[in-house]
VOPAGU-2260 file (C-alpha; in pm, 1 decimal, decimal comma):
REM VOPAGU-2260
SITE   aa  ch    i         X         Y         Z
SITE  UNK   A    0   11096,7   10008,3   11878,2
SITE  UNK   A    1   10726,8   10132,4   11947,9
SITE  UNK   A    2   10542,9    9961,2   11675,0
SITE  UNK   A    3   10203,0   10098,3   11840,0
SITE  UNK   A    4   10287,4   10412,2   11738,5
SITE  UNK   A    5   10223,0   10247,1   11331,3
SITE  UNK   A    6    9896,8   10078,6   11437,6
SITE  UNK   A    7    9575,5   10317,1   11392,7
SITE  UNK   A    8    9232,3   10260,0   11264,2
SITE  UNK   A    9    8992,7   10590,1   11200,2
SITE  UNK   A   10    8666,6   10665,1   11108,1
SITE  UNK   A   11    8528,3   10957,4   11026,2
SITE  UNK   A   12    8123,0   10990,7   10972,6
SITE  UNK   A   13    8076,4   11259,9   10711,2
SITE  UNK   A   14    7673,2   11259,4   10698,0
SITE  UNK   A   15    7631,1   11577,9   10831,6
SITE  UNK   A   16    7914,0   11754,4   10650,8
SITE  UNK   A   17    7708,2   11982,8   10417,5
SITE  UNK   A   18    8022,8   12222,5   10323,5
SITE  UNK   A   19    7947,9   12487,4   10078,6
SITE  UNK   A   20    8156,2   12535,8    9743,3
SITE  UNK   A   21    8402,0   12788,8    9894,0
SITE  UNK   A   22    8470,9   12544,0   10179,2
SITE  UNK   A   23    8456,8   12236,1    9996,6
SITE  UNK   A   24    8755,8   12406,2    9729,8
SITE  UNK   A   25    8939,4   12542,9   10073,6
SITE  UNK   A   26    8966,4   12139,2   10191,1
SITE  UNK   A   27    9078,7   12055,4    9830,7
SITE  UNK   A   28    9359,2   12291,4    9839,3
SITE  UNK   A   29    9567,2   12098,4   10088,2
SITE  UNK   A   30    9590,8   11841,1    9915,3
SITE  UNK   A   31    9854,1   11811,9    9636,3
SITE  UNK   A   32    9750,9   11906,9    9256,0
SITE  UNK   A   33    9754,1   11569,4    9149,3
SITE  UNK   A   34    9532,5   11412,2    9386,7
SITE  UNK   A   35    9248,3   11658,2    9293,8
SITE  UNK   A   36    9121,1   11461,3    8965,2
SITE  UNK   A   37    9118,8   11176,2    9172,6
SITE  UNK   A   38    8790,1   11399,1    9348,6
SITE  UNK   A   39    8642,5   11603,4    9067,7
SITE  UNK   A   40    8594,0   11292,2    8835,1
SITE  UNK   A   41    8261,0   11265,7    9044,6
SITE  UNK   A   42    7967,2   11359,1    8967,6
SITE  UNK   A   43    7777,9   11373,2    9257,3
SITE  UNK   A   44    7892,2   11583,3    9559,1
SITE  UNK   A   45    7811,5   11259,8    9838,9
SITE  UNK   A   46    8112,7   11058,0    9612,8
SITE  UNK   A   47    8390,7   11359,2    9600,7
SITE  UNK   A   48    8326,1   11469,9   10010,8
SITE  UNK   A   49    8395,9   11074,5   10014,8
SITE  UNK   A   50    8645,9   11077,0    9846,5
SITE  UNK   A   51    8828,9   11403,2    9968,2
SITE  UNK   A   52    8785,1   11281,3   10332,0
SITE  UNK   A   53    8976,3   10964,2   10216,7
SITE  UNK   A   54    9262,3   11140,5   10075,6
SITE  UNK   A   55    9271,9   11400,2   10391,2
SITE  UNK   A   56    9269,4   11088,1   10613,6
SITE  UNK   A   57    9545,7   10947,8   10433,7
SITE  UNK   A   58    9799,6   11206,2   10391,7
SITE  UNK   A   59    9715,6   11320,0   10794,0
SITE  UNK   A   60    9799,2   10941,2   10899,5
SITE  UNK   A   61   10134,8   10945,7   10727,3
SITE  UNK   A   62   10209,4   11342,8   10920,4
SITE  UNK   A   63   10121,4   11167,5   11286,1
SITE  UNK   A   64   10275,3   10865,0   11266,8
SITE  UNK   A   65   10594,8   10918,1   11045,2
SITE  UNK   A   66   10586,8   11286,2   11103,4
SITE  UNK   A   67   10674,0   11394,4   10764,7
SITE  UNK   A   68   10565,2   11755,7   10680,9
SITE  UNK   A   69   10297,2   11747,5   10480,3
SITE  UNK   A   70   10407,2   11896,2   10154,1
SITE  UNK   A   71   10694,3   11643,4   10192,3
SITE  UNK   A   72   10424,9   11338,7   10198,1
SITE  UNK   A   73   10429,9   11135,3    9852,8
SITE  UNK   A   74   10105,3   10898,7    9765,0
SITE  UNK   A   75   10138,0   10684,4    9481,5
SITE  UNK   A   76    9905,6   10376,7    9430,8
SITE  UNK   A   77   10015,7   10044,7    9291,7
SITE  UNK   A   78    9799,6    9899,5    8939,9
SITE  UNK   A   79    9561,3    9731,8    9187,2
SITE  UNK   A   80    9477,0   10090,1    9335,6
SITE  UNK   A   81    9622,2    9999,0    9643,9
SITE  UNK   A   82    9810,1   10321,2    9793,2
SITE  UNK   A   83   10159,0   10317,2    9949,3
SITE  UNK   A   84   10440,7   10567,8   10062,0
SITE  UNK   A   85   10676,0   10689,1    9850,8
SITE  UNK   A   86   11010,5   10716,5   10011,2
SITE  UNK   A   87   11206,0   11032,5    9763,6
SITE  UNK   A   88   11541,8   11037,3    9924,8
SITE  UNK   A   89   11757,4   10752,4   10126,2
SITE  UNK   A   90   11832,9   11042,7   10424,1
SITE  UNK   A   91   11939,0   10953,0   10791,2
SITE  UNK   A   92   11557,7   11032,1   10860,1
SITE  UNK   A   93   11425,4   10792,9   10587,7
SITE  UNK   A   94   11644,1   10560,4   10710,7
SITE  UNK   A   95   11523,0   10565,9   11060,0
SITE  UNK   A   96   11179,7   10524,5   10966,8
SITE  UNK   A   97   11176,0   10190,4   10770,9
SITE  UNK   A   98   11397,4   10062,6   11063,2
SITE  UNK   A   99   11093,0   10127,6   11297,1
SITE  UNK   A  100   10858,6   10092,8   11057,9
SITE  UNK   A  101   10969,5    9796,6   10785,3
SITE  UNK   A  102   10669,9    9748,4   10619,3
SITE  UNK   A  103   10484,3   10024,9   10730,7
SITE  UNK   A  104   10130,7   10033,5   10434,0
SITE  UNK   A  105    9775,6   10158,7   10476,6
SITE  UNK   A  106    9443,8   10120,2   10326,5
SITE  UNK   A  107    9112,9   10300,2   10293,0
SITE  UNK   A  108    8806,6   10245,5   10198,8
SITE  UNK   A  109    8469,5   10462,9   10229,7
SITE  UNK   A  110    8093,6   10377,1   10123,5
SITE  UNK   A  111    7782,2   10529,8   10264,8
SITE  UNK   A  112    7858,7   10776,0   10584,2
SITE  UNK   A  113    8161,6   10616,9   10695,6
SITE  UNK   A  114    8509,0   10678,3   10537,9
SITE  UNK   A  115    8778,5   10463,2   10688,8
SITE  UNK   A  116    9161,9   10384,4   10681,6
SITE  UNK   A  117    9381,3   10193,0   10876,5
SITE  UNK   A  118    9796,0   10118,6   10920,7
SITE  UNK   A  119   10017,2    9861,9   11007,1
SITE  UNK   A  120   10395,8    9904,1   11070,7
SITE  UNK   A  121   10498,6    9567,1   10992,2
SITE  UNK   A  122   10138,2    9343,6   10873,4
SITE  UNK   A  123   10025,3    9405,6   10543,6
SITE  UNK   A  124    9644,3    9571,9   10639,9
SITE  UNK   A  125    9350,9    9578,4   10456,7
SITE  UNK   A  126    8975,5    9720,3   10472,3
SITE  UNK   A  127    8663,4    9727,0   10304,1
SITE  UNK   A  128    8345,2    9942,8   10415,7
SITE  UNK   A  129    7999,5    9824,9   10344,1
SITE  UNK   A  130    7692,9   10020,6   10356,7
SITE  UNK   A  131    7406,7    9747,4   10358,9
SITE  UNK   A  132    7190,0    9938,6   10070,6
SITE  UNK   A  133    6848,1    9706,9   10014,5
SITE  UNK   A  134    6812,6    9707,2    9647,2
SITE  UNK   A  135    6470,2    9892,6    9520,7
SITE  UNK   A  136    6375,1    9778,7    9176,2
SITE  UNK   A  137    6511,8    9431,9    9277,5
SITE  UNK   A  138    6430,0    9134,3    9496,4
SITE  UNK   A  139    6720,9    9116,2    9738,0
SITE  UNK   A  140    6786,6    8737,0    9579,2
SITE  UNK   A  141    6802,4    8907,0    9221,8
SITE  UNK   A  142    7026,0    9118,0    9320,7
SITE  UNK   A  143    7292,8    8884,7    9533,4
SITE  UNK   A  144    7265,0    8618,8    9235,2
SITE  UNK   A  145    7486,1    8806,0    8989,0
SITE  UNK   A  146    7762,9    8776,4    9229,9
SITE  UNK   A  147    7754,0    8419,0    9336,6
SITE  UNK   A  148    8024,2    8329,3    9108,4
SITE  UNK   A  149    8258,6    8524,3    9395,1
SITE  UNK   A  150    8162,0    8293,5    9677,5
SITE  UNK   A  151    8293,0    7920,0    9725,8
SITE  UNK   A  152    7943,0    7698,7    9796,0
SITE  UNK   A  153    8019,0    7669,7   10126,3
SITE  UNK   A  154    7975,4    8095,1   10184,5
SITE  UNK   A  155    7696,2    8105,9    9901,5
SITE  UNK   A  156    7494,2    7817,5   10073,9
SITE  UNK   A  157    7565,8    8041,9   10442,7
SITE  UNK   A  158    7417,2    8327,9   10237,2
SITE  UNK   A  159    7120,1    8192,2   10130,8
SITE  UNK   A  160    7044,3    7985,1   10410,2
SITE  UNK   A  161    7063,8    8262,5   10662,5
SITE  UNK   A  162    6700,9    8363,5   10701,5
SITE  UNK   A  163    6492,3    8661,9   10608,0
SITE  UNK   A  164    6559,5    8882,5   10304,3
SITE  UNK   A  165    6708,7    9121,1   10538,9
SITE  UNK   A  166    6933,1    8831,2   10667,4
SITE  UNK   A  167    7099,6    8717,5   10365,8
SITE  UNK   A  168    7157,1    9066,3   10257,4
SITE  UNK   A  169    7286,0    9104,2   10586,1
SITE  UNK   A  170    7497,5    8765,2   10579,7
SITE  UNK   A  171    7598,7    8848,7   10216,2
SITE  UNK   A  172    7779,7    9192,3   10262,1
SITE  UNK   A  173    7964,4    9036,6   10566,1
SITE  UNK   A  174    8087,1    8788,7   10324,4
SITE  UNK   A  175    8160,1    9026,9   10068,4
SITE  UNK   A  176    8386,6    9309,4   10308,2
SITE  UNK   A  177    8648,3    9064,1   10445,0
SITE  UNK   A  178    8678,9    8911,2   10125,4
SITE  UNK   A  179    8755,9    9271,3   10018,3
SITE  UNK   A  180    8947,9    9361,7   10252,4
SITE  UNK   A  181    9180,8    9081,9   10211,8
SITE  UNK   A  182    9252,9    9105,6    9792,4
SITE  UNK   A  183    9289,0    9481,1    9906,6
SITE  UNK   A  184    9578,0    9396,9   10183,4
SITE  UNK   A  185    9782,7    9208,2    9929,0
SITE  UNK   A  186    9725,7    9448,3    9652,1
SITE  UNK   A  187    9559,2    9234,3    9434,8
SITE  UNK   A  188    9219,8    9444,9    9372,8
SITE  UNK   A  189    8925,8    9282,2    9196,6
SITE  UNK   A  190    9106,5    9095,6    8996,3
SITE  UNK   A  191    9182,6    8824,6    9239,1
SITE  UNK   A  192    8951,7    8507,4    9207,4
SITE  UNK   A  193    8698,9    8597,2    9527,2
SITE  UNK   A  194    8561,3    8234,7    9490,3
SITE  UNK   A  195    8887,7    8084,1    9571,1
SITE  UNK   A  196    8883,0    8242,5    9901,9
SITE  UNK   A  197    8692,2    8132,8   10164,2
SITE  UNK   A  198    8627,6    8235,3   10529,8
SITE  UNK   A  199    8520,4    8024,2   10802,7
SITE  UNK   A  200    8355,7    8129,9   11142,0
SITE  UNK   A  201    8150,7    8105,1   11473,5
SITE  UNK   A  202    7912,5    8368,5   11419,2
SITE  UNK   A  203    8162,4    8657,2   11272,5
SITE  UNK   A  204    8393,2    8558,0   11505,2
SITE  UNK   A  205    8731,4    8361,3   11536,3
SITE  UNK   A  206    8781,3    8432,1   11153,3
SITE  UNK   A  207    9016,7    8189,9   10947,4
SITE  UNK   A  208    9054,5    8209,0   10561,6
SITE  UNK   A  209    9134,4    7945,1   10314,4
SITE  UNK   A  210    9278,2    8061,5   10020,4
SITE  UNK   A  211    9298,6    7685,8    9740,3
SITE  UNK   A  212    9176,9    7518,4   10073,7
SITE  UNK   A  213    9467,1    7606,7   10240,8
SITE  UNK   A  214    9408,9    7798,5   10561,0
SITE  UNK   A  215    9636,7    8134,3   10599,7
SITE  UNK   A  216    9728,4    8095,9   11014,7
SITE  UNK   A  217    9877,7    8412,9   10989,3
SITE  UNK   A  218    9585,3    8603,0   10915,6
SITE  UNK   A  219    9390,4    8816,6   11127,0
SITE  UNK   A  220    8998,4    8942,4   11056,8
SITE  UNK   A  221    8747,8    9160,4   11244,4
SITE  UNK   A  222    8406,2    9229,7   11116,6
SITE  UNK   A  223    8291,7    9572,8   11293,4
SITE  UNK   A  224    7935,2    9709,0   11260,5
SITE  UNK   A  225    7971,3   10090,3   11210,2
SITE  UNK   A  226    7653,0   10313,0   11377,1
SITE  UNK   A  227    7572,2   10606,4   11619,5
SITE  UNK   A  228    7694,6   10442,4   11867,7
SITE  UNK   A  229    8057,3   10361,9   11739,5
């Protein structure tokens, strides 16, 4: 069983993709009809390319790595918005798959130039991209303050104890993306209580979570910084 084959992690940069109308609607149109409103409910054109890049990226992952055509290739997307295969018929084929494959789930995420998804065949997977935006008609303490109630003390006093205004911005998103990504692995969304989970570390590295105080051991976190040179 080559569970490699159901382990990928892409990122596309889409900040000098300038398509015109024509081309954008020609991308659109391989998608299916009911993923389209799921793009056009934006206003601005930077939050649908977004947005159709994520839904491109996800329905090309499932074509490589399951190999289903794709007009056979069913998204649906749990309460929590988390999105997830859905398997139509119990043929040989489907079959086959969830033997190599048992739990095979993905997740995407996209914010500023980088849209980004990942898989798992058999580890439930989770991500959360960040662009570090420094807030203009705000102090960069104003504007972290209205979402201390996420953080356990420990993480809030690690945010504002990490130096310069850039720093704690810095320190604060860091904070904020795995915590993300992890309520987005289990499915949970936003609705999960952030301030009951709590990450430990050596400089962003050798992550552990506590979730209640109780560490998760079977938990794995990377914290990537995304840039030309990626």
């Amino acid at each position: 069983m080559d569970l490699e084959k159901g382990v990928h992690r892409w990122i596309v940069d889409i900040s000098e993709w300038n398509p015109s109308p024509n081309y954008f609607s020609f991308a659109m149109s391989f998608l299916p009809q009911h993923e389209l409103s799921s793009i056009t409910r934006f206003f601005q054109m930077e939050d649908r390319k977004r947005a159709l890049v994520s839904r491109l990226l996800q329905y090309a992952l499932i074509h490589q790595v399951l190999g289903i055509p794709y007009n056979g290739i069913v998204i649906r997307r749990t309460a929590e918005g988390k999105p997830y295969l859905l398997w139509l018929e119990r043929s040989q084929e489907c079959d086959k798959l969830n033997l190599e494959f048992p739990n095979f789930n993905f997740n995407a995420s996209h914010h500023g130039d980088f849209v980004a998804i990942a898989s798992e065949p058999i580890c439930l997977v989770g991500l959360d991209v960040v662009s570090q935006t420094i807030p203009e008609k705000e102090s960069v303490e104003e504007f972290i303050q209205s979402f201390s109630s996420y953080f356990s003390r420990l993480e809030w006093f690690n945010i504002i104890s990490a130096g310069s205004s850039r720093q704690i911005l810095s320190e604060f998103y860091r904070y904020w993306s795995v915590k993300e990504a992890f309520v987005k692995a289990i499915g949970d969304g936003v609705g999960y209580k952030l301030d009951t989970i709590e990450f430990h570390h050596k400089n962003w590295e050798n992550i552990v979570v506590k979730v209640d105080g109780k560490e998760l051991k079977d938990w794995r976190f990377w914290l990537l910084e995304l840039g030309i040179n990626c």
